[in-house]
C-alpha positions in Angstrom: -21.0 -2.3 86.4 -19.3 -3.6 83.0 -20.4 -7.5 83.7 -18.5 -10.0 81.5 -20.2 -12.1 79.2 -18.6 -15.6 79.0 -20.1 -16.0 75.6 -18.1 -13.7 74.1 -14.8 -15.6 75.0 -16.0 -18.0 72.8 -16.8 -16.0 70.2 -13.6 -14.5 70.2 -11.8 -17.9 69.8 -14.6 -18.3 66.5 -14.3 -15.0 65.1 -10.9 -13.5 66.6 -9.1 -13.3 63.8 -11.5 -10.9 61.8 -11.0 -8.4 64.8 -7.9 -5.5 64.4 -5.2 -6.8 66.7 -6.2 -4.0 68.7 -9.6 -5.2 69.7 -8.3 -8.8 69.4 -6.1 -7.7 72.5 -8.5 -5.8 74.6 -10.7 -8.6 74.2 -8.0 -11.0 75.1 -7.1 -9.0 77.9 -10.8 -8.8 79.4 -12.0 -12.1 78.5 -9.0 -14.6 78.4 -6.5 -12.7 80.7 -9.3 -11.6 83.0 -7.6 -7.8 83.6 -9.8 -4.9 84.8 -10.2 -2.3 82.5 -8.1 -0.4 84.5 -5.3 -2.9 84.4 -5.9 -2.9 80.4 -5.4 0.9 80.3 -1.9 0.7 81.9 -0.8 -2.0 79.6 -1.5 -0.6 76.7 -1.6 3.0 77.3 -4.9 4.6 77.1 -8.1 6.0 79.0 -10.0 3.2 80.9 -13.1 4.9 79.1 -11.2 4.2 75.8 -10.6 0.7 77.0 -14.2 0.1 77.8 -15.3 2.2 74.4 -13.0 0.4 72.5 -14.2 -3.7 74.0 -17.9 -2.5 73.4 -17.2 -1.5 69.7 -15.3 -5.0 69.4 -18.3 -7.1 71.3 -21.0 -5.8 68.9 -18.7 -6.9 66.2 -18.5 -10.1 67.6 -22.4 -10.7 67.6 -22.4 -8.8 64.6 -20.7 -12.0 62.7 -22.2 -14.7 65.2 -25.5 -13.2 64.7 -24.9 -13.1 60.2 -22.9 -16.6 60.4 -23.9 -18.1 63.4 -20.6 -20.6 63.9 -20.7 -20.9 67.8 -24.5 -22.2 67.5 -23.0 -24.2 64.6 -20.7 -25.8 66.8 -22.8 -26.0 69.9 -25.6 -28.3 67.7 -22.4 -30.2 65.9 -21.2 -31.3 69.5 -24.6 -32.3 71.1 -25.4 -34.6 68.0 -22.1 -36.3 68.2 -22.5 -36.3 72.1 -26.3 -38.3 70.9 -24.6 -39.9 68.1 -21.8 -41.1 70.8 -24.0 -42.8 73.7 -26.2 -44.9 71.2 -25.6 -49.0 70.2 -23.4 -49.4 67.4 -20.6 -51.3 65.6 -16.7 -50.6 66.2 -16.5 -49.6 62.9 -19.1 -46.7 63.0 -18.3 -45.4 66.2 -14.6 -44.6 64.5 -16.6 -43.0 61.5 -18.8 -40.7 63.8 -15.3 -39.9 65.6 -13.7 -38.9 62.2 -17.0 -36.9 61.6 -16.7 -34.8 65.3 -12.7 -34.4 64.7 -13.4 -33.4 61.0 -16.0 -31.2 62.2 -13.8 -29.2 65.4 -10.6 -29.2 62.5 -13.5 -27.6 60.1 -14.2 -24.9 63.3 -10.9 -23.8 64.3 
């Protein structure tokens, strides 16, 4: 069975636009639309085998960049420190500059 790995929905919203718009789609499709690969293949007009060929070649180039620029574990570490950063005792005036930081830093990610 072709199980679906949730990370890579997130690392098609990181890295999407680097894909083709072909892969982009299938991925899309799979991950975001949650079609069968059957349901892909009518829709866009090839083998379900090409379908599932073609989303494999696109997930390894997904890790491929995650794995050589690492943004998702980027952002995963930038949101638990300003999670930390959030809960702890501290003036008005630098909780709004720690809030700044963490909508600097998602602006900086998208």
């Amino acid at each position: 069975m072709f199980e679906k790995n949730l990370l890579l929905s997130y690392l098609l919203d990181q890295y999407g636009a680097v894909l083709g718009e072909r892969h982009r789609t299938l991925l899309d499709y799979y991950y975001n639309q949650d079609l069968s690969l059957a349901e892909i293949a009518a829709e866009v007009g090839i083998s379900r085998q090409g379908v599932r060929d073609s989303i494999k070649k696109a997930e390894e180039e997904l890790f491929f960049l995650e794995e050589n620029l690492h943004l998702h574990e980027r952002t995963l570490k930038m949101a638990k420190a300003s999670d930390r950063l959030l809960r702890l005792p501290m003036s008005n005036e630098m909780r709004e500059a720690v809030q700044e930081l963490i909508e600097a830093a998602e602006l900086a990610t998208n």
